[in-house]
N, C-alpha and C positions, 0 to 999 in steps of 0.2 A: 708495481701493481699491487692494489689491495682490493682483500675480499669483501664482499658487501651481500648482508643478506637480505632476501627481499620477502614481500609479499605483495602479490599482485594479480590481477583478474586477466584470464584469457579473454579472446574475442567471444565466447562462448557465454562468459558472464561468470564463470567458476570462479573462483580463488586457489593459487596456487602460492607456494611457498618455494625457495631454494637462495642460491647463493652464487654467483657472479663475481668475475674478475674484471677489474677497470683503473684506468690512472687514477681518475678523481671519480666525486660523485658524480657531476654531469658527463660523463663520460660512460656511466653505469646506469644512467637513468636512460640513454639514450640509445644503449646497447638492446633497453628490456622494448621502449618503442619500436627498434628492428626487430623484434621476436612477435611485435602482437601483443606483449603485457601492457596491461594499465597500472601502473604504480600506486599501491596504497600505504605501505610503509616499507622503509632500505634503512639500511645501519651497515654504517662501518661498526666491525669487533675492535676495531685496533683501538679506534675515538673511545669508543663505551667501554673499555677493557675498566674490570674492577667489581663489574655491575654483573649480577647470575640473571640467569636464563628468566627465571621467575619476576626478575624486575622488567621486564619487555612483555611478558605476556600480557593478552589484551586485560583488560580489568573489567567483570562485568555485574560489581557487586552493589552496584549505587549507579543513580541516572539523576542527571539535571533537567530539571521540569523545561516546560516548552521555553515557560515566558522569562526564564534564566539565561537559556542558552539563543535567545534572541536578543537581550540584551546586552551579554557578553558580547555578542555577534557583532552588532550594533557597535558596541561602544569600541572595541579592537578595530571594526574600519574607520573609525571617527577619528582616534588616535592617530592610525596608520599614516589617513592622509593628510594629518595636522604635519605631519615630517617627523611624531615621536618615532626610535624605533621599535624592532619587536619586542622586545627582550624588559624596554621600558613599557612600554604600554601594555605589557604584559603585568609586569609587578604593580600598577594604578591600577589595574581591574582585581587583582589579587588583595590590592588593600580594601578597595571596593566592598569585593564581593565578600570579604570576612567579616563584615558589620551584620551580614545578609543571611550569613551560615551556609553559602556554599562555595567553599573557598576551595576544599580539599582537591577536587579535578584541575582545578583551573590554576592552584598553585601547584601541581604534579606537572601541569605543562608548561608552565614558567620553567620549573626547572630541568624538564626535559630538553627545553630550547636552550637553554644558559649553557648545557650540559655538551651542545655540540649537534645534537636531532632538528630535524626540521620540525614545522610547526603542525605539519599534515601527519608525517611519523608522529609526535605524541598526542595526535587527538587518536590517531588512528589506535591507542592503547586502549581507549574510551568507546568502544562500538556502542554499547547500548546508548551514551548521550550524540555521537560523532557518526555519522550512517558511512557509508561506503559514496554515498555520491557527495557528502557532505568534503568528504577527505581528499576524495578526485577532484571537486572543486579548487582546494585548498592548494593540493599537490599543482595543478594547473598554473594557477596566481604565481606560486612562489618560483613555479620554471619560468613563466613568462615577465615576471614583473611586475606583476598590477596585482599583487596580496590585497589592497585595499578596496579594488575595484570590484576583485569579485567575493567579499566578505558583505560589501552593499548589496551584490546582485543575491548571494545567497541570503541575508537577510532580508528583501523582499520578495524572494522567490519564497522562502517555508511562509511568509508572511500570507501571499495570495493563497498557497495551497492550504495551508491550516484554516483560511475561508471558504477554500473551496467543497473541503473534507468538511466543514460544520455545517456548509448549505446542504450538502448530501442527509448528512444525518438527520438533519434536521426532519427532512423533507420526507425520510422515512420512520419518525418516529411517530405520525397517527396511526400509519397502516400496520405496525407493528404492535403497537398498542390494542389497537380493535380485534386485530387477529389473536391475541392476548385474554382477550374481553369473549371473543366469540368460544375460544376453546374452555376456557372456564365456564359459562353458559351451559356447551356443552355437554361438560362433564358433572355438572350440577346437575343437569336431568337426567342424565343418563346414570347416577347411582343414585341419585336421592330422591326425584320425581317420579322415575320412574318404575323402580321396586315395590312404591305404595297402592300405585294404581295393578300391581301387576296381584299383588296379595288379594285387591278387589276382583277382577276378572276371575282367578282360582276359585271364588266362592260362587261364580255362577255355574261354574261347567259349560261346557259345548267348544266347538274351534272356533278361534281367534281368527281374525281379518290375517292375511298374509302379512300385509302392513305392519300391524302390530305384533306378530311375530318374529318379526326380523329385528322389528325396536327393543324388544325383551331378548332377545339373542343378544342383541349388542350389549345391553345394559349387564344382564348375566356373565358377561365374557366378560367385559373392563372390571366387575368387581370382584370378578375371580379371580383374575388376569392381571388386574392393576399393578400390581407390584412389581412381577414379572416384566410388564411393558415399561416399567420405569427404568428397569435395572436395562432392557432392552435398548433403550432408548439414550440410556449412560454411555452405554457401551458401543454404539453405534457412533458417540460423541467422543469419545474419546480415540475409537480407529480412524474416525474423518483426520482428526489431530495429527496421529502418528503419520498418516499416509499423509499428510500438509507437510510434516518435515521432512519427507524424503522428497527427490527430482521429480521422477517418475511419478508419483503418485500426487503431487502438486500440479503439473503439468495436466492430468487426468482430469481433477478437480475443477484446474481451472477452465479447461475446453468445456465441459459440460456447461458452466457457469454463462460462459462467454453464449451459450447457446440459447438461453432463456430467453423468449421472447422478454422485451422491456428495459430488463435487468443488464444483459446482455448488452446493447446500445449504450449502455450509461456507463457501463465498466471501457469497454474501448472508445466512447468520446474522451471520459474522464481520464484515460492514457496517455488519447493524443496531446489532449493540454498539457500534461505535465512534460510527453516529450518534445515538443513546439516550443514550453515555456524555456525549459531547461537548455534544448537546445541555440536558440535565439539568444537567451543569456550569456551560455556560453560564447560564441561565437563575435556578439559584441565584444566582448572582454577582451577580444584578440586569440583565444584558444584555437588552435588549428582543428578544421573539419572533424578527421576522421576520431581526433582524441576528443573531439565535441560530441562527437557521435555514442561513440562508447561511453562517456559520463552519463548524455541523455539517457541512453538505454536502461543504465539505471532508474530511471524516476519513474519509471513508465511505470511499476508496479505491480506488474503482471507476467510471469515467465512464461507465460507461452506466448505473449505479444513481444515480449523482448526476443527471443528466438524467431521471429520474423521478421527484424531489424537489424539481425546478425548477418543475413545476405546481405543485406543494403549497405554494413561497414564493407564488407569482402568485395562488391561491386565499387564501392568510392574509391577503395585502395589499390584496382584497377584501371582507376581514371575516369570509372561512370559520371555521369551528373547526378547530384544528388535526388532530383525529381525520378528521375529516368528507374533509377534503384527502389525506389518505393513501391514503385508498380506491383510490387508482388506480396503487400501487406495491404489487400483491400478491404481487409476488416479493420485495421487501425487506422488509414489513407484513404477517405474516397476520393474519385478522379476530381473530382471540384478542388481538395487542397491541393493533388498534387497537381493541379496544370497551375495554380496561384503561385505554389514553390517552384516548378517552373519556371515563370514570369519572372521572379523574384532573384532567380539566378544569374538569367541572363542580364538583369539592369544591374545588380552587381548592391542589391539591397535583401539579402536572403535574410539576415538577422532581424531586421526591422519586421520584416513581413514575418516572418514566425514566431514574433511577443503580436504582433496583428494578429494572427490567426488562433493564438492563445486565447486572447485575451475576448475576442470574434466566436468562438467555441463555448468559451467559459460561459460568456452569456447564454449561447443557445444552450446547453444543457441544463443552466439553471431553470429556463423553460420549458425545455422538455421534462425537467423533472418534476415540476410546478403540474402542468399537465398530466404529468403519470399517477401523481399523487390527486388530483383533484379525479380521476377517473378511477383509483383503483377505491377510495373511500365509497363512493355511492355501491360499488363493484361486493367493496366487503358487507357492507350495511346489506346489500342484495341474498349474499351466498350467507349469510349467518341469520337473517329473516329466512331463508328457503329451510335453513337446519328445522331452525325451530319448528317455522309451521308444519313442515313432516311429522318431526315427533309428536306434536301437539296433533296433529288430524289421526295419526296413529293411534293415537291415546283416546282419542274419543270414539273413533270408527265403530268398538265394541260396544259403547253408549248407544248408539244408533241403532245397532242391532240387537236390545236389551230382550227384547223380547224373544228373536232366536236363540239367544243363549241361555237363558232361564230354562231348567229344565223341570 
């Protein structure tokens, strides 16, 4: 028997650490599947005896840009399933990628692998370039056999999503922009426009329109206040932060989020595709359900969507039907996917139908968020014309009344 230490995700989604007894490694991988672990990286001590604690810790001092570690991607399942093996097709991308200047990761995992680690244990050293679903993927291939197979599927899976995440952006970067535009405006009037006109008014004497009163109250406060409300507004940016990296206060965050009208809809369509994508992916590839299940959960991107797919694992590994278990995330699943994935089980075609339903999604949220954005523009143009003209009728109100205030 030898010891083997591990690091691996509960059904929960956590990361957990410890150390296990097994004949061999598959025999320790398969002990941690009996427990509910999803394997991110195992070591034998006995193999890596030589090596301190500090040569295993993950590394998170340097990261390999997108179109790097696609091409790496790329190029190790082209290899693969040319019949080079790992170890070789590892050392061509190392000669490779040193013409390129980014060799250091990728020749640290050549020799991790030489060394005796699997190929998923040393990305898994690399979290900032190598994600956690990246590495479950990996770990997947290398249990089941098909390393090559799902190196192509993750290769065009970050492929669709890296388009999927630029159409987003994209699509919010006028209304951010204006809202940008409107608050500058704003605050242009409100300490520079509007101080000048208020020094005129003071030389008439008598009371100001309500209106106007309230607009020189605002104006008075932001320039008193201005600093104050910066540091206020730091500050307020920086606790969102803190409370993002704890559970609980992520979890908070993102329920409110999810709540937004708009906003809300586009975060959980945008879920389901990546768990749809991910999943169907998976499951082609040959990965068994429930360890499909668990990787998807990952992609999903959202931890309080992922926590209501934790029941859905806990029902599969009951014996539920996969459709059947959904039912009770209907803010991720409306009844229309789940009666398709339904459908899709009983013909004995469920993988195909959920890159269908990805791919069926993807489109519609690109329109609906083509849509969002063609409404919320006239929307902003509306409520940043309403500012203005306020301040502006504010400001002249006391014009109109020149002669009650003339004293």
């Amino acid at each position: 028997m030898q010891t083997y230490a591990y690091k691996a995700t509960d059904p929960k989604g956590a990361i957990t650490q410890g150390s296990i007894q097994a004949a061999t490694r598959a025999a320790a991988m398969q002990q941690l599947d009996a427990l509910g672990l999803t394997p991110i990286a195992l070591n034998d001590p006995a193999e890596l005896a030589g090596k301190t604690a500090a040569d295993f810790a993950p590394k998170t001092n340097s990261r390999v840009s997108s179109a790097d570690l696609e091409r790496f991607t790329r190029e190790l399942a082209n290899l693969l399933t040319a019949g080079v093996s790992l170890s070789k097709a590892l050392q061509i991308i190392v000669r490779e990628s040193s013409r390129m200047g980014t060799t250091k990761q990728f020749r640290a995992i050549h020799d991790d692998v030489v060394g005796g680690m699997s190929l998923a244990d040393a990305m898994a050293r690399w979290p900032r370039t190598f994600s956690d679903v990246y590495v479950a993927m990996v770990h997947a291939g290398e249990t089941g056999g098909f390393l090559d197979e799902v190196l192509n599927q993750i290769a065009e899976l970050r492929n669709r999503e890296q388009e999927l995440v630029g159409r987003v952006k994209g699509a919010l970067i006028y209304p951010v922009v204006l809202a940008t535009v409107a608050s500058g405006v704003m605050i242009f009037l409100l300490t520079f426009f509007i101080p000048r006109f208020t020094s005129i008014f003071a030389d008439f004497g008598g009371q100001l329109p309500w209106l106007t009163r309230q607009i020189v109250a605002l104006s008075n406060g932001l320039i008193q206040y201005g600093l104050m409300i910066i540091v206020g507004i730091l500050l307020l940016i920086i606790g969102i932060q803190r409370t993002w990296k704890t559970d609980t206060g992520r979890r908070m965050i993102e329920k409110l989020i999810l709540k937004i009208p708009g906003i809300g809809k586009v975060i959980a369509q945008l879920a389901m595709v990546r768990f749809c994508q991910m999943l169907g992916t998976l499951l082609a590839a040959g990965v068994p359900l429930v360890n499909s299940l668990k990787v998807a959960r990952k992609a999903i991107g959202n931890q309080t969507l992922s926590d209501a797919v934790n029941y859905s694992i806990e029902q599969v590994q009951m014996g539920t039907a996969l459709a059947a278990s959904l039912k009770n995330c209907p803010t991720l699943f409306p009844q229309s996917v789940i009666e398709m994935i339904s459908v899709a089980e009983e013909s004995g075609r469920l993988d195909k139908e959920l890159v269908r339903l990805s791919e069926t999604y993807q489109k519609l949220l690109d329109r609906y968020l083509r849509t969002l954005v063609a409404l919320m523009e006239p929307m902003m143009l509306l409520i940043m014309g309403a500012i203005v003209g306020i301040v502006v009728i504010g400001m002249l109100l006391p014009v109109f009344e020149l002669q009650d205030l003339v004293q």
